[in-house]
Backbone as a printed PyTorch tensor [residue, N CA C, xyz], in Angstrom:
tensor([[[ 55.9430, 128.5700, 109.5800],
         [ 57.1240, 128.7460, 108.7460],
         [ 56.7220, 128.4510, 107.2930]],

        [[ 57.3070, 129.1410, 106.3060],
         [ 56.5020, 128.9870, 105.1260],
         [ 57.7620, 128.0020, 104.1080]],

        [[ 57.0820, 127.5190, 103.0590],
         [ 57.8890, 126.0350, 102.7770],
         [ 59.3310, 126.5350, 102.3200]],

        [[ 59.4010, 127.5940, 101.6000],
         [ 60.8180, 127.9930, 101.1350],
         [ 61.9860, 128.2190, 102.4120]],

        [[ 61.3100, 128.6920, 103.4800],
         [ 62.4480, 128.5260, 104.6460],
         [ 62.4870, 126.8690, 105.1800]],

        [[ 61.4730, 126.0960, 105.1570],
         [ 61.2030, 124.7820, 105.5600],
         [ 62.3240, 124.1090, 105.1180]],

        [[ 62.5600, 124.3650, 103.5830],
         [ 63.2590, 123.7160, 102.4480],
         [ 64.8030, 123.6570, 102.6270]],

        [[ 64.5700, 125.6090, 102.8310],
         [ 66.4130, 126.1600, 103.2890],
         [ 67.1140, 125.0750, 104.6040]],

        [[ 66.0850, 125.0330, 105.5060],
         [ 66.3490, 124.3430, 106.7260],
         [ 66.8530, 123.1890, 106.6630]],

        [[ 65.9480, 122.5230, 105.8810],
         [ 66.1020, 120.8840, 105.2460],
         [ 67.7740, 120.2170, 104.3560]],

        [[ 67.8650, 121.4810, 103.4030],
         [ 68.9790, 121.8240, 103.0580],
         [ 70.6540, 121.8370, 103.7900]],

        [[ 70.1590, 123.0430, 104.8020],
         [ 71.2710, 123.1010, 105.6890],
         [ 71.8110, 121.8840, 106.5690]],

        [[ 70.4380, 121.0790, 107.1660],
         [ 70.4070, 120.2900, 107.9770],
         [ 71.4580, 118.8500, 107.4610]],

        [[ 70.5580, 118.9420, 106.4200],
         [ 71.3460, 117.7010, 105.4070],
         [ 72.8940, 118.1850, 105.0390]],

        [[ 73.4760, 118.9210, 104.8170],
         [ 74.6630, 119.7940, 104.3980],
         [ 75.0850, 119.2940, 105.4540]],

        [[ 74.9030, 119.4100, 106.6130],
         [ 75.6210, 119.2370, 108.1030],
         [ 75.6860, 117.8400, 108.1040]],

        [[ 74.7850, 117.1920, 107.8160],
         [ 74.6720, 115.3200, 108.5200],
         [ 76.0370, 115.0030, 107.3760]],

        [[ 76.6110, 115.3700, 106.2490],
         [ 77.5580, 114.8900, 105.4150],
         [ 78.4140, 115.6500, 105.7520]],

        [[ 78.7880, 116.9700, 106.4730],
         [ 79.8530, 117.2670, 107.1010],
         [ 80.4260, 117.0620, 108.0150]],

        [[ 79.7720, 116.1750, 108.6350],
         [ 79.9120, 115.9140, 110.1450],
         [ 80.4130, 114.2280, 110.2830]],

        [[ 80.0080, 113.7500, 108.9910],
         [ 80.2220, 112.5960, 108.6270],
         [ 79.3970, 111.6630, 109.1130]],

        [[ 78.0560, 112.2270, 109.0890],
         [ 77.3620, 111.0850, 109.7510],
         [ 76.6500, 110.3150, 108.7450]],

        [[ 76.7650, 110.5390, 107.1860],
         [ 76.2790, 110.0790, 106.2590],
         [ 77.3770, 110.2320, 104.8510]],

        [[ 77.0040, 109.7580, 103.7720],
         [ 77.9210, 109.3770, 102.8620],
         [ 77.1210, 109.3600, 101.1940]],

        [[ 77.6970, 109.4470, 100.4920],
         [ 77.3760, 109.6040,  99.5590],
         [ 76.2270, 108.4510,  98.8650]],

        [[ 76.5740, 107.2410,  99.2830],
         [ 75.3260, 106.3690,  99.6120],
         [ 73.9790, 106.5860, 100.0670]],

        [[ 73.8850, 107.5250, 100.9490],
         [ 71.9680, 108.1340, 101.4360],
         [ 72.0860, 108.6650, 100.0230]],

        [[ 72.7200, 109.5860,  99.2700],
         [ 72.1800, 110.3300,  97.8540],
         [ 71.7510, 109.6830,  97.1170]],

        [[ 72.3870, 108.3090,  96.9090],
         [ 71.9420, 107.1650,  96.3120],
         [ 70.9420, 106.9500,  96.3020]],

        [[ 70.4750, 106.4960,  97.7530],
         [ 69.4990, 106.3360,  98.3230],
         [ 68.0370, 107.0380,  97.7970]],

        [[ 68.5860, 108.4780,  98.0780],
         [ 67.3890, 109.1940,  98.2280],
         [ 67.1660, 109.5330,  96.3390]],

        [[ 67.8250, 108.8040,  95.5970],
         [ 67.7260, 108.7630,  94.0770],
         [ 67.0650, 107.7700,  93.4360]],

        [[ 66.9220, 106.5500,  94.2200],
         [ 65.8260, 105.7160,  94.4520],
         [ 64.3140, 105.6700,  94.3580]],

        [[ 64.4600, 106.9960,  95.0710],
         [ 62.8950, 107.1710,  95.4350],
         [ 62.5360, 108.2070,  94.4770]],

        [[ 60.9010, 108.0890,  94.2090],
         [ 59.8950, 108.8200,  93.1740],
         [ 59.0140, 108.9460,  93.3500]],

        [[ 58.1600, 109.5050,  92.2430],
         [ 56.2970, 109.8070,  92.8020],
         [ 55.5770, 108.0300,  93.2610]],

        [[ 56.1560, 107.4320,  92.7290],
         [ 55.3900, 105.9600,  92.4470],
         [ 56.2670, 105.2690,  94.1520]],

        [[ 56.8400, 105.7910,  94.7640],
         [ 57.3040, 105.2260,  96.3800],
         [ 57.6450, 106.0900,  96.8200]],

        [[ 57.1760, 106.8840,  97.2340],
         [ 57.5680, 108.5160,  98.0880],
         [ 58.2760, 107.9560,  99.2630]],

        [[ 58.1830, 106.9810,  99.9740],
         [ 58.2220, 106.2680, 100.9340],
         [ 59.6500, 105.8480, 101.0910]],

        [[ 60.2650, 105.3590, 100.0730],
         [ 61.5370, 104.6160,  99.5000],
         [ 62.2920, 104.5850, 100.9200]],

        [[ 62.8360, 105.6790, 101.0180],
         [ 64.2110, 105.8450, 102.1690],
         [ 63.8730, 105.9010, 103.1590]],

        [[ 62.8670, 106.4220, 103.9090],
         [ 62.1290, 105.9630, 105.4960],
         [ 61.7270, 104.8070, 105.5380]],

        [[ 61.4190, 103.8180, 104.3650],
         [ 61.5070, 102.3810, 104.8350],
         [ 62.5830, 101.3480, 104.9750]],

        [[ 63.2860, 101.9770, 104.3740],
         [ 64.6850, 101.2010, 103.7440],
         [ 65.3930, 101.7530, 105.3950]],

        [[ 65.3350, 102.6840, 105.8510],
         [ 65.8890, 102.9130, 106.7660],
         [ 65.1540, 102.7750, 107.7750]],

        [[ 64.5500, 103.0610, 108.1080],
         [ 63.4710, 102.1370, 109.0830],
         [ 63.8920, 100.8140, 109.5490]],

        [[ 64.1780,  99.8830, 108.3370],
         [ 64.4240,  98.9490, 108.6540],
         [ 65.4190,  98.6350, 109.0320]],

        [[ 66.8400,  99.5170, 108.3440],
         [ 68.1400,  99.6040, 109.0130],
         [ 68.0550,  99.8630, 110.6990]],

        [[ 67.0160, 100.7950, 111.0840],
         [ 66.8080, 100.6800, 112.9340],
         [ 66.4700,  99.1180, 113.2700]],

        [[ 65.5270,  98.8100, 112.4560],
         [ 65.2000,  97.2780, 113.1090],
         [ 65.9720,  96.3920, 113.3060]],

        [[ 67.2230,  96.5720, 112.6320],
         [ 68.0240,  95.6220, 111.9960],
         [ 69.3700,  95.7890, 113.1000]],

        [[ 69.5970,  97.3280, 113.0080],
         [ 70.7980,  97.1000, 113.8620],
         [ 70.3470,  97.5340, 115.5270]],

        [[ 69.2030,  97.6000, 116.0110],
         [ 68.4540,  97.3950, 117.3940],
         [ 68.4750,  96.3140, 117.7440]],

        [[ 68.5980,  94.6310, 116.9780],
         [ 68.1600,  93.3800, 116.7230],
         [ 70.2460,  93.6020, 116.7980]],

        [[ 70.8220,  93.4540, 115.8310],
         [ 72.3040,  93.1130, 116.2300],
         [ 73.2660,  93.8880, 117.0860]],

        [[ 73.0360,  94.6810, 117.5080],
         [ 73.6170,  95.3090, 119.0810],
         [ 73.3810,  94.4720, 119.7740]],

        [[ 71.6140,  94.3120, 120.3390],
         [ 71.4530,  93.5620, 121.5770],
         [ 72.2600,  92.3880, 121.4160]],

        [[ 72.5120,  91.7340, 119.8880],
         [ 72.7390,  90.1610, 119.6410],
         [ 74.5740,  90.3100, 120.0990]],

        [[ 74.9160,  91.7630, 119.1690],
         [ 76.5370,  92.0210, 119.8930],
         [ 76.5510,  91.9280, 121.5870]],

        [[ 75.6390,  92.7150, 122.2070],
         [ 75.9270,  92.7290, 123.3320],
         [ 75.8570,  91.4330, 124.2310]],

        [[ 75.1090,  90.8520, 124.3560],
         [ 74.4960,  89.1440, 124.6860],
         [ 75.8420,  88.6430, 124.2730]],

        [[ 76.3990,  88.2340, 123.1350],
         [ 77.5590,  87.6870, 122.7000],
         [ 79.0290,  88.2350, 123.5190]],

        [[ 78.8300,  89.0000, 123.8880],
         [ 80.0350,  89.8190, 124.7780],
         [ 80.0480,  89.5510, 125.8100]],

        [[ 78.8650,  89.3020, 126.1840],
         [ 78.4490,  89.5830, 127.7460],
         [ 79.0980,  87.8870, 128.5090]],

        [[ 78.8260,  86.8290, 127.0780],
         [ 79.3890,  85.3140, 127.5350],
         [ 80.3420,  85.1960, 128.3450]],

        [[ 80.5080,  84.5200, 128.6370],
         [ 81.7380,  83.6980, 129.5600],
         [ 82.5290,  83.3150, 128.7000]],

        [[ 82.5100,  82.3120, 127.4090],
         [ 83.3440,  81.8380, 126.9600],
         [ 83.2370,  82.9480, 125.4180]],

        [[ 83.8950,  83.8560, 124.9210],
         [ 83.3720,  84.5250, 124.2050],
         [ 83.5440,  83.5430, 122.4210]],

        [[ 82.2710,  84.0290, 122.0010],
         [ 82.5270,  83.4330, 120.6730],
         [ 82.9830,  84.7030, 119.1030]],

        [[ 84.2960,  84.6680, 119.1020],
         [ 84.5020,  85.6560, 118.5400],
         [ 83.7020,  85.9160, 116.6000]],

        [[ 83.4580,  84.6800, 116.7140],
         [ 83.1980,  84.5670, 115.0480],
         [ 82.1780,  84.5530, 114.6790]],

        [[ 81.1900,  84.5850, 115.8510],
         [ 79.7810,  84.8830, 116.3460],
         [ 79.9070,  86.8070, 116.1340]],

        [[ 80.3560,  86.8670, 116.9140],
         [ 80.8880,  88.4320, 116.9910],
         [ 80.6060,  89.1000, 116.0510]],

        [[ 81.9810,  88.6750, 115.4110],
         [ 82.4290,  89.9010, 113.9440],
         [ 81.4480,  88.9270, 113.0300]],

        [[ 80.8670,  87.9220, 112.9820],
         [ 79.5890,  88.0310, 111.8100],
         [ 78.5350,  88.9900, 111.9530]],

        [[ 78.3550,  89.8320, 113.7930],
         [ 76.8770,  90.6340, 113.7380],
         [ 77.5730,  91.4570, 113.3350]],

        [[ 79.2260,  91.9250, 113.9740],
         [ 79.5490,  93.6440, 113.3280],
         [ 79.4940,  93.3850, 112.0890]],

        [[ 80.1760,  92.3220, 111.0170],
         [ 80.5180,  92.2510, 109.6600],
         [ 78.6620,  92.9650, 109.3730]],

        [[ 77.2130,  92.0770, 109.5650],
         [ 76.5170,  92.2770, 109.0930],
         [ 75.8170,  93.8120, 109.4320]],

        [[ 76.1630,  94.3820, 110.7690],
         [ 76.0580,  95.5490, 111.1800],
         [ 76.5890,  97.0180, 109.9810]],

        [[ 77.9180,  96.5460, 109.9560],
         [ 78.7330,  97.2340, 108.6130],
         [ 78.3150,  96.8830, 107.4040]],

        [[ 77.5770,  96.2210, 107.0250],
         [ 76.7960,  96.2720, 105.9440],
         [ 75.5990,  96.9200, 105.6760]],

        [[ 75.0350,  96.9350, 106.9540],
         [ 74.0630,  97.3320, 106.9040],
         [ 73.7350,  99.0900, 106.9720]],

        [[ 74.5120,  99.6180, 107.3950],
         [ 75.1940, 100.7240, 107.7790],
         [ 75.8410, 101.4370, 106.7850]],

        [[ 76.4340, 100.8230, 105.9860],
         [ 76.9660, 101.0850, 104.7550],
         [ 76.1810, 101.0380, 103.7530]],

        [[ 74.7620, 100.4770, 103.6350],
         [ 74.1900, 100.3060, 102.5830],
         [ 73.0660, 102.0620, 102.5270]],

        [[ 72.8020, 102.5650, 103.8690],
         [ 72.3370, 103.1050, 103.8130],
         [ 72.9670, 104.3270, 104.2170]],

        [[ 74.4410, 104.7660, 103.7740],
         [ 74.9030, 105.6330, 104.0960],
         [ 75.6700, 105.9520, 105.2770]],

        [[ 75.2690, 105.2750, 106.7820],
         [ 75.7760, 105.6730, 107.9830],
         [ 77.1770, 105.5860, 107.9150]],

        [[ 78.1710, 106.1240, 107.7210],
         [ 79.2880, 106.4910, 107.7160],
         [ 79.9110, 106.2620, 108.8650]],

        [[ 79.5350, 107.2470, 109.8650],
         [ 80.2630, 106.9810, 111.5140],
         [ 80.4930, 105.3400, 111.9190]],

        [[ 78.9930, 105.1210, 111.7800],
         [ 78.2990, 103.4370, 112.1060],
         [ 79.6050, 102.4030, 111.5640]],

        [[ 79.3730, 102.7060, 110.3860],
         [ 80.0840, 101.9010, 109.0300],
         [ 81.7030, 101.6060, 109.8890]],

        [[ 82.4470, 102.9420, 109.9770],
         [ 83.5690, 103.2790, 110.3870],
         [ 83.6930, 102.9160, 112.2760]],

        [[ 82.5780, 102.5210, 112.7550],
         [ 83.1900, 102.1100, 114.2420],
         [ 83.1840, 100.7120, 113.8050]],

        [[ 82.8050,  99.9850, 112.8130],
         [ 82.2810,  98.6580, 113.0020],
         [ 83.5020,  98.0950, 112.0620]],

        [[ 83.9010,  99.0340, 111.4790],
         [ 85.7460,  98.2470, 110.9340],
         [ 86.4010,  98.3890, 111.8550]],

        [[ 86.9530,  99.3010, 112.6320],
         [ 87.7190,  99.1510, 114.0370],
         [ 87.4480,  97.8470, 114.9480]],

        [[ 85.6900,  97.4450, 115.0390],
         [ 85.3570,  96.5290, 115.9770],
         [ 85.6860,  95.2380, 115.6710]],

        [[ 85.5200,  95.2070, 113.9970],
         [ 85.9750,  93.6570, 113.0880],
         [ 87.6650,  93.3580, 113.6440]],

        [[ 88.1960,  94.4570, 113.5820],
         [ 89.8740,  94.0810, 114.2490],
         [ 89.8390,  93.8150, 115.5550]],

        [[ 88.9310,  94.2560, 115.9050],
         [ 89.2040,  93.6510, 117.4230],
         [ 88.9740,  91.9410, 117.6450]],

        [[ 87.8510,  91.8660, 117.0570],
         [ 87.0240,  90.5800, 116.8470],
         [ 87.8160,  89.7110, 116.5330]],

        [[ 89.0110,  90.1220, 115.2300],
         [ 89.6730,  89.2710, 114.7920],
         [ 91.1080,  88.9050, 115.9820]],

        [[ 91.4310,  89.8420, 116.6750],
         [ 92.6950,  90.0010, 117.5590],
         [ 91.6320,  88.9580, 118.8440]],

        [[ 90.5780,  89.1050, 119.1340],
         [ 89.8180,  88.4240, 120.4740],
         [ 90.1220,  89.3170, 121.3530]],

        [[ 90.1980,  90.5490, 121.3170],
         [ 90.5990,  92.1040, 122.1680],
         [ 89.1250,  92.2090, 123.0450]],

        [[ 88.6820,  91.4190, 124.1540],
         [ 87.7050,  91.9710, 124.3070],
         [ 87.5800,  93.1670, 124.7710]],

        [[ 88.4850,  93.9670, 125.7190],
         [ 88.5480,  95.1970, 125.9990],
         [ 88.2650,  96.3560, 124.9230]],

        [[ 88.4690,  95.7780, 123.8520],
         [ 88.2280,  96.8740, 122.6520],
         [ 87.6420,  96.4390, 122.1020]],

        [[ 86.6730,  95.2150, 122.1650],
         [ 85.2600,  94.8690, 121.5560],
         [ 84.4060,  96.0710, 121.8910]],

        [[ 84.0840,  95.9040, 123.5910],
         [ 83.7680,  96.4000, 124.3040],
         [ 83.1970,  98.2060, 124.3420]],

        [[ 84.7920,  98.4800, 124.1180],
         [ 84.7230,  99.7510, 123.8230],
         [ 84.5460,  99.8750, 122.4560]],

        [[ 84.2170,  98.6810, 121.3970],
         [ 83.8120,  99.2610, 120.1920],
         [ 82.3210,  99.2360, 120.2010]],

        [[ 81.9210,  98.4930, 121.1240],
         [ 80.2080,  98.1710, 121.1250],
         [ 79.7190,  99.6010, 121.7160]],

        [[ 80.2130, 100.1730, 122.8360],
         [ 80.0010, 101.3280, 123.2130],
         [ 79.7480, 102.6830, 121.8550]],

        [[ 81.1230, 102.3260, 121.2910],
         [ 81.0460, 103.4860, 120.2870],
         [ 80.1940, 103.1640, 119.0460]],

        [[ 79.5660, 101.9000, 118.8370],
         [ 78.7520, 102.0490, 117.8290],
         [ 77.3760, 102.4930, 118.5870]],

        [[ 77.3050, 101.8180, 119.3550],
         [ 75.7440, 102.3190, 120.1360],
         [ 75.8800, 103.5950, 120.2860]],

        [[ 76.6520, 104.4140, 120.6000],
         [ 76.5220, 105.6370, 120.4490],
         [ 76.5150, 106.3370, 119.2470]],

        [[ 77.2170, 106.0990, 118.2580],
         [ 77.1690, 106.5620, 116.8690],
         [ 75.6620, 106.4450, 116.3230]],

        [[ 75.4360, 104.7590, 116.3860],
         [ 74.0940, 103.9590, 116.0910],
         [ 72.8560, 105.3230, 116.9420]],

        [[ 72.8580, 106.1170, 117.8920],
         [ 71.8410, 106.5990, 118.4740],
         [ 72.4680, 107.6420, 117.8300]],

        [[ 73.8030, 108.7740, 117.4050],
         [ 73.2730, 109.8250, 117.2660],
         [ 72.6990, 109.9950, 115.6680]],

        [[ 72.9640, 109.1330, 114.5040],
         [ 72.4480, 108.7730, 113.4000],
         [ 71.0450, 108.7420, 113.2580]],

        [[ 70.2190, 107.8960, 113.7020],
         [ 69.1150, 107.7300, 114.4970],
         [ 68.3120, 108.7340, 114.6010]],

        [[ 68.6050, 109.5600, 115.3250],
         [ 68.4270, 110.9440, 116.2340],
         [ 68.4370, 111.6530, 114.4590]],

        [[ 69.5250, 112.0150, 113.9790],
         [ 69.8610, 112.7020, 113.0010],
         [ 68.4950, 112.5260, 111.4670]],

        [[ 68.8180, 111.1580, 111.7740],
         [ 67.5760, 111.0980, 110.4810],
         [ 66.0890, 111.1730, 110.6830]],

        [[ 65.9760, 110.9090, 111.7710],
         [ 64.8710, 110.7710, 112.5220],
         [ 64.1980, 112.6690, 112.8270]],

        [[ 65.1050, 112.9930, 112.5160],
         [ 64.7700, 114.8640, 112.7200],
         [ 64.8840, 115.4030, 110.8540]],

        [[ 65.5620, 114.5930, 110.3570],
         [ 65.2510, 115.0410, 108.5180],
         [ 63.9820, 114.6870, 108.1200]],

        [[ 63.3120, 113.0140, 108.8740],
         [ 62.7440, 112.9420, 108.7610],
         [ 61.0930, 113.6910, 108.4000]],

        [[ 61.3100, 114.5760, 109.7650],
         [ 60.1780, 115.0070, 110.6640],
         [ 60.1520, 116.3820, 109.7060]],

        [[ 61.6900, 117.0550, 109.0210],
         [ 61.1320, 118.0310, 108.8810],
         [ 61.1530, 117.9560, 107.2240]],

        [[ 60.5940, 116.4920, 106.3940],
         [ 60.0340, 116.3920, 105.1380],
         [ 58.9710, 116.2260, 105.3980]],

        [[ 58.4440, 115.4390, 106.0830],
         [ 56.7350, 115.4860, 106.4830],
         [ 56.3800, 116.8220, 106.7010]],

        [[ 57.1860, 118.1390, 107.2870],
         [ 56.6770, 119.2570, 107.2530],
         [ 56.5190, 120.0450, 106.4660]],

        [[ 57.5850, 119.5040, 105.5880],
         [ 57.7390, 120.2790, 103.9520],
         [ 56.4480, 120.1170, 103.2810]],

        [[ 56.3300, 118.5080, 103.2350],
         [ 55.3520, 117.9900, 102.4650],
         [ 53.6610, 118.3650, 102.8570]],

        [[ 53.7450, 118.1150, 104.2950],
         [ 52.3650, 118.7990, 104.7560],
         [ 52.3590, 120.2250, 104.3950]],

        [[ 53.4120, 120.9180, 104.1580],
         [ 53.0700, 122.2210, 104.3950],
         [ 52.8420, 122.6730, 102.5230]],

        [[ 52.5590, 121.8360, 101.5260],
         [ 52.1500, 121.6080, 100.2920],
         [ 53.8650, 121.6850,  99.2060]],

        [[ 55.4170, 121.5930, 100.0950],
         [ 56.2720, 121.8530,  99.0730],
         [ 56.6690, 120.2800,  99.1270]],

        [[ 58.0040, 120.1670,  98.0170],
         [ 58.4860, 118.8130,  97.7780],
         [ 59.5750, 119.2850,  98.6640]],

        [[ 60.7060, 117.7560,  98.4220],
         [ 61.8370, 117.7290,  98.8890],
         [ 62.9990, 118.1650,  98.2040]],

        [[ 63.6500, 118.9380,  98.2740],
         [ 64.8890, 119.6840,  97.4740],
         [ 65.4230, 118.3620,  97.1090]],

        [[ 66.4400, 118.5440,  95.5250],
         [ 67.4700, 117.3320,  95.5690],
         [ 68.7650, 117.8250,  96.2000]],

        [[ 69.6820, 116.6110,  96.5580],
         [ 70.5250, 116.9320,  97.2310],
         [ 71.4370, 116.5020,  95.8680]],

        [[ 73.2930, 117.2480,  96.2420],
         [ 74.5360, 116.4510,  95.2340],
         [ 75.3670, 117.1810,  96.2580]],

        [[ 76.4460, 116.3830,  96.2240],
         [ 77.5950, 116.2880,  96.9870],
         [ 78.7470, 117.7440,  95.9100]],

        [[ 78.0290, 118.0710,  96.2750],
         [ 78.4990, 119.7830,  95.8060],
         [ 79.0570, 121.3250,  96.8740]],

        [[ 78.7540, 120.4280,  98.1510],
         [ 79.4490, 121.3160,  99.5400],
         [ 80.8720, 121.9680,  99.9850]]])
């Protein structure tokens, strides 16, 4: 595939992850960050957002799973989950993890529950999502083009 369709692709792909709402005007941010001097910028920064909220799921889930539940334990991993999520754009993420803070605060575990469900699922299709933009800038880039800029112009 030659880089100008690579690019179009890259384009479209990204067009979709902000229509779909799986990202926010924050990744633009993001990806405004980065330059010749850290090409790297946003696959690490997000990278680490996987490490981070792989590490507070399990810690949500373990905390749920108690007998005596500790709610304030809780909504400190979603509070820090929604931060974290928010810093790097995830939108969906961001938005299951305010629903989950009300629960946290009500002691709803039934709708903890089902909020832990829906972030882990959001949390994987995000994931999935960047994790494939990823793959196809390394192809751009191997294939000798740059990365288009993006603006919330859709």
């Amino acid at each position: 595939m030659e880089v100008g369709q690579m690019q179009r692709q890259w384009v479209d792909y990204t067009k979709s992850l902000f229509l779909e709402g799986f990202l926010d005007s924050q990744f633009l941010q993001l990806q405004q960050l980065q330059d010749e001097n850290n090409p790297d910028f946003v696959v690490e920064v997000v990278s680490l957002f996987f490490e981070d909220s792989e590490r507070l799921l399990n810690d949500l889930t373990n905390s749920l799973d108690q007998q005596g539940i500790d709610y304030k334990k809780a909504d400190a991993y979603v509070h820090q989950l929604k931060g974290s999520s928010s810093s790097i754009g995830a939108q969906r993420v961001k938005n299951c993890c305010i629903a989950f803070r009300n629960f946290c605060e009500q002691q709803n575990i039934d709708g903890c529950i089902r909020c832990l469900e829906q972030v882990k699922q959001e949390y994987c299709l995000v994931k999935n999502k960047l994790e494939t933009l990823f793959g196809l800038e390394r192809q751009i880039v191997a294939a000798g083009g740059s990365i288009p800029t993006m603006e919330l112009s859709f």
